[in-house]
Structure formats: C-alpha cells, structure tokens
N, C-alpha and C positions, 0 to 999 in steps of 0.2 A: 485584898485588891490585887496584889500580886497574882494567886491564883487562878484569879477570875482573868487576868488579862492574860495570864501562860493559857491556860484550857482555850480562852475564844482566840489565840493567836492557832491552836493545835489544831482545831476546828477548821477554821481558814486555809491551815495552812493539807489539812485531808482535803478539802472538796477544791480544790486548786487542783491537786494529782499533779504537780510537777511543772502546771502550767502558769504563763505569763497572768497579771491578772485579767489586761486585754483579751487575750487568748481566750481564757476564761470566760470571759463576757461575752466575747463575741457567737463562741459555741453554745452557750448556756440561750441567749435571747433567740439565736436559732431555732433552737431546740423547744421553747415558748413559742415560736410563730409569729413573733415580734419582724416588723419592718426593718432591715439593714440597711442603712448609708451610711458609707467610709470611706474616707479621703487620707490616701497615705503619702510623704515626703521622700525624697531619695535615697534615704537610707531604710526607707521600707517602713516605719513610722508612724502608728495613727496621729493623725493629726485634725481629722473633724472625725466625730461620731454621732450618725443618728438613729435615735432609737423609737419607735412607736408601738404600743401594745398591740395587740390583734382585736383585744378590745374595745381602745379607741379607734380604730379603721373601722371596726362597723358602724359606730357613731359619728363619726365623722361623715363619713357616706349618706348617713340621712341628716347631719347638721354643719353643714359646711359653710354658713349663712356668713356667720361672723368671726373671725380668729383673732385673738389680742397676743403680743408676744413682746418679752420684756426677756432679760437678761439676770443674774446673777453668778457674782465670784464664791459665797459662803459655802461653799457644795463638796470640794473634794481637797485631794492634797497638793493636785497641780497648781492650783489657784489660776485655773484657767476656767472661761466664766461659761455656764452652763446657760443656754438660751431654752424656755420653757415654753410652748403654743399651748393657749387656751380658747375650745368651743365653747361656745354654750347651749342647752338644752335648752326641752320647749318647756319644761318646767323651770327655765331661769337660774339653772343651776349650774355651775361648771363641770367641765370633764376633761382631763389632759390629753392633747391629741400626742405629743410625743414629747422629747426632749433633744438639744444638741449641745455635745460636749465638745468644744471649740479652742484652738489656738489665740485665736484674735478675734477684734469684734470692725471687721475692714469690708467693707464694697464685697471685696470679693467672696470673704467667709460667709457675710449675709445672702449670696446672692446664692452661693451650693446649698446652705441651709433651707431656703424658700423653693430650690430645685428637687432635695429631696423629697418635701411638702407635696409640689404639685407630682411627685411620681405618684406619691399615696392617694390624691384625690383622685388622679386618672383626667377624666373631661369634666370634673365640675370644677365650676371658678367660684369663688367666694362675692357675697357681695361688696364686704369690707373688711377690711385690715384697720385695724388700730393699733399705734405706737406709741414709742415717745417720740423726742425729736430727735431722733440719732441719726446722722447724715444718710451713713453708709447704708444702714437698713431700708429707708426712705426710697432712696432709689434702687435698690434691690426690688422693693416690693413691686415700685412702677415698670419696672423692667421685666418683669417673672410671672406680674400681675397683672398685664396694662386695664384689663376693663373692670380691675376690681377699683372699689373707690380706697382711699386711702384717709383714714384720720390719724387726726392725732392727742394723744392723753391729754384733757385738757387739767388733770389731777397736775399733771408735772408741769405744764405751761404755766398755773399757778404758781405753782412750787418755783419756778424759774423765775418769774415775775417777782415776785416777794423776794425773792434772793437780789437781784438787783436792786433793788429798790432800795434795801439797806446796806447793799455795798456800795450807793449814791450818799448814805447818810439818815434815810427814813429808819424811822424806828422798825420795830416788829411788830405793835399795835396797827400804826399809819398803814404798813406794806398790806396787813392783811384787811384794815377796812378800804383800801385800794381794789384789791383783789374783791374783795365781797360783794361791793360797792359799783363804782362804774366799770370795773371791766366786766363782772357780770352782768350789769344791763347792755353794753356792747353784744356780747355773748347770744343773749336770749333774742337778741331784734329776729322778730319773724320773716322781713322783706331784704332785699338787698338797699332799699333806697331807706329804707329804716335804722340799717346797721353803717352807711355812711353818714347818715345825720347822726348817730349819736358818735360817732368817731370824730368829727367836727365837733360836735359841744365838747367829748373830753378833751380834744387839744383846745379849745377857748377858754375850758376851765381850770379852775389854779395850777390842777396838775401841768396845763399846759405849759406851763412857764418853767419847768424846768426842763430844758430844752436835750439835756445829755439823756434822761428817761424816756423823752417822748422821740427821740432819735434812735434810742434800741424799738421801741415799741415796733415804729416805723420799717427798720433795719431788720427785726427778727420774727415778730409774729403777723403784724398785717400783712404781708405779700403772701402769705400760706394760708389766711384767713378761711380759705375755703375749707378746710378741712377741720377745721375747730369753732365758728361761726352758724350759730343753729338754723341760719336763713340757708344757709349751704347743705350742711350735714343732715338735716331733716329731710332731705331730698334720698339720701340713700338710705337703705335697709337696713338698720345696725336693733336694732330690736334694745333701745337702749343703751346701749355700751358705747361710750367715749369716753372712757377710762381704760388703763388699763391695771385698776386696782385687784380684777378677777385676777392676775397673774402677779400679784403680789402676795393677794392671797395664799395661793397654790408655791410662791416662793416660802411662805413661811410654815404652811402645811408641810413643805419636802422638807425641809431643814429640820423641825420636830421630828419626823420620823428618823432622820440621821441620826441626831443629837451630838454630832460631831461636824467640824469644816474641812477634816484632815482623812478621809474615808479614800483608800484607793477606788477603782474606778469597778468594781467585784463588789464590795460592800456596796457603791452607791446602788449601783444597778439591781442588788436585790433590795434593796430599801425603798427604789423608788420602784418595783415590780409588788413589794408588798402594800405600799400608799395607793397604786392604780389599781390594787385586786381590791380594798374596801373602799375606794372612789366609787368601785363601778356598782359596790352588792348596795349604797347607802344612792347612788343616782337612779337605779331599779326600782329600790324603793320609793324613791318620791314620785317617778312614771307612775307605779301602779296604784299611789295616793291619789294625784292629780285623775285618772281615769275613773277611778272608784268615783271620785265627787262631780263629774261630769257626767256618768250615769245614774248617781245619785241624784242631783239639779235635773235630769231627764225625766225619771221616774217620774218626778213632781208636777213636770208638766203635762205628763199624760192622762 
C-alpha cells in the first residue's frame, strides 16, 4: 500500500508541473471549456469556485425548467461545503449543471453562486428553484430570481417536523405517523379554502393541544406554506420535483467516485469531470431510448 500511495502521490505530483493545485484546476477546466467563476480575498485567495461542464451548458440551455440545489461538506480536504445544482431531463433523469466550492454558506456566498448561474443561462429564467430551508439561500434565490417560483424540499420539512416533534417528547413511531398522517393530508388539499380547513381540524385535533408544536408549526412552516402546499405549488411548472432528493443523489454519486473526503481541490475536479463525462454518455442514452419508443408507439399508429 505504501507503494501504491508513493506512485499516485508521483503521478500528482507530474501532472501539477510545479503548480498550485488551484492553479492547476483552474488552467486545466479552461482548457476543457468548462464555465469559470472565481471569487478571490485580499490576499489574492480563492475563496468561491465555480465550475460548469460545457456539457451541462448545452443541457442546461434546452432544460432550464427546473434546478434543485443542496449543499454538502463530505467532498474535499477543506471541509469547506461544496453546493451541487441539479436539472432535470425530459427523460426525468438528472444531469449536473455545475458545482461551487465555497467558504461559507451566508446571504452573500449564495447570492455570487446563483449570479454565476444566471451568467450561464444568459436570458432564460427558470420556472422553479427548489431547496431546503436555508435562509440565506432562500433569499438569494428571490433576489437573483425574482420571477422564478421558489419551493421548498418538502423531504427535509418532514425531516424537520419529525425532528421536533421528538425533541417535544414524541416518540419516533408518533413523529412519523404525524408526518404520514395529517400533515400530509394538509399537504395534498387541492384548494386554498381546503388547505385552511384542514389546518383548523389539525389544530382541533389532539395534536392541537400541545400548544409548544403547534406554535413551531405556526412560527415555521405555515407562513411559507405557499411554496410546499400542493394548492400553491401545483400552480408552478416544476414537472414533479419538490424534493430536493435529485441532489442528494448526485451528492452520493460524487462522493463514490472520490472515495475519499480528504481530496485536494485537483483530484476533486477530475473525479467530478470524470462522474459528468459518464453522466452525460448514460443521459444520451436514455434520450435515444425514450425517442426510439415514441417512434416506435408512432409506427403503430400508422
């Protein structure tokens, strides 16, 4: 093991040629065609990096419908949290439009990240963003975004709910037939005067009575209902996705290909330039599936 780790350190340390590993990256994704946004500090310093394939900008260009974007730290040696955007195809498949390798995750880090975004789209606006609830992000999107709609993961609003619910004292059985239960019938109401009545029955019902729960509910998720409430959300173009499990995905896709957390920023960058090169020959191929079987179901009606 020794050996293997001196040879790929020798490796590394050839195709560097003397350079930083940023330096490195930065010249090498160049030299790919890849999209650059960089944000330096006074000491000259990257301190945001973002990166887009050439091959996601042409997909992007014809699917700019819907973008989901979640964060992760598991990614490098900085332990600084790498933010991942994900489109989707008309085959319902994912495709990564780019990545950013970031300092912080504050107002303003979100708000250069969704700036570099909108340089790549040019004049198309998306019709929806989907998140989680993270402040700073949230209003970055409104501000960068204004006429795109805005949701929110309702996977993690879940997940949030539940979490409270037994830092109240509920079990982990109760939180989740909570969750299953009335707040998904809340969820699904089709009308807005449908989704206030059943918001009135669950404060009437038992659950009502414990007043510190239904005081967060109150406090955190109904005042933003519109963007997690399917009487609202049905209303915008999201082709399905109010989740942002597609970028969870795609976070655990990238992490296999590393197979490491500890990856300078040279390694990560060809790991994730080799995950987007067989993303994009395995999303080709299901376009020209999906085409096949649509002239196929043609034939047949002829």
């Amino acid at each position: 093991m020794d050996q293997v780790y001196n040879e790929t350190a020798k490796i590394r340390r050839e195709r560097l040629g003397g350079l930083s590993p940023m330096r490195w990256t930065l010249i090498e994704a160049d030299r790919l065609g890849y999209f650059i946004g960089v944000d330096f500090d006074d000491d000259h310093c990257v301190t945001r990096l973002f990166l887009c394939h050439p091959e996601s900008i042409k997909m992007l260009s014809a699917w700019y419908f819907v973008i989901l974007i979640d964060s992760t730290y598991k990614t490098n040696k900085y332990k600084q949290p790498l933010v991942q955007l994900i489109g989707v195809s008309p085959v319902k498949k994912n495709f990564n439009i780019g990545f950013a390798l970031v300092s912080d995750e504050t107002k303003e880090t979100y708000a250069w990240v969704l700036s570099q975004l909108k340089n790549v789209l040019g004049g198309r606006r998306p019709d929806a963003f989907v998140t989680d609830k993270e402040g700073g992000l949230g209003v970055s999107v409104r501000e960068i975004f204004p006429s795109s709609a805005h949701l929110l993961c309702v996977w993690h609003m879940k997940k949030n709910i539940e979490a409270k619910m037994m830092s109240l004292g509920s079990s982990r059985e109760s939180a989740e037939a909570f969750v299953a239960g009335h707040w998904q019938t809340l969820m699904n109401a089709n009308t807005q005067r449908g989704f206030q009545q059943r918001w009135v029955d669950l404060q009437n019902s038992e659950w009502g009575r414990n007043l510190r729960f239904m005081n967060y509910l109150k406090g955190e998720w109904i005042p933003c209902a519109q963007r997690w409430a399917h009487c609202y959300t049905n209303r915008v173009f999201h082709i399905g996705n109010t989740s942002t499990n597609r970028v969870e995905s795609a976070h655990s896709s990238l992490q296999k290909w590393l197979a490491s957390s500890t990856h300078k920023i040279d390694t990560l960058f060809l790991r994730y330039h080799t995950s987007i090169e067989g993303k994009v020959t395995e999303l080709r191929k299901d376009l020209e599936d999906s085409r096949l079987k649509v002239f196929s179901i043609f034939l047949q009606w002829c």
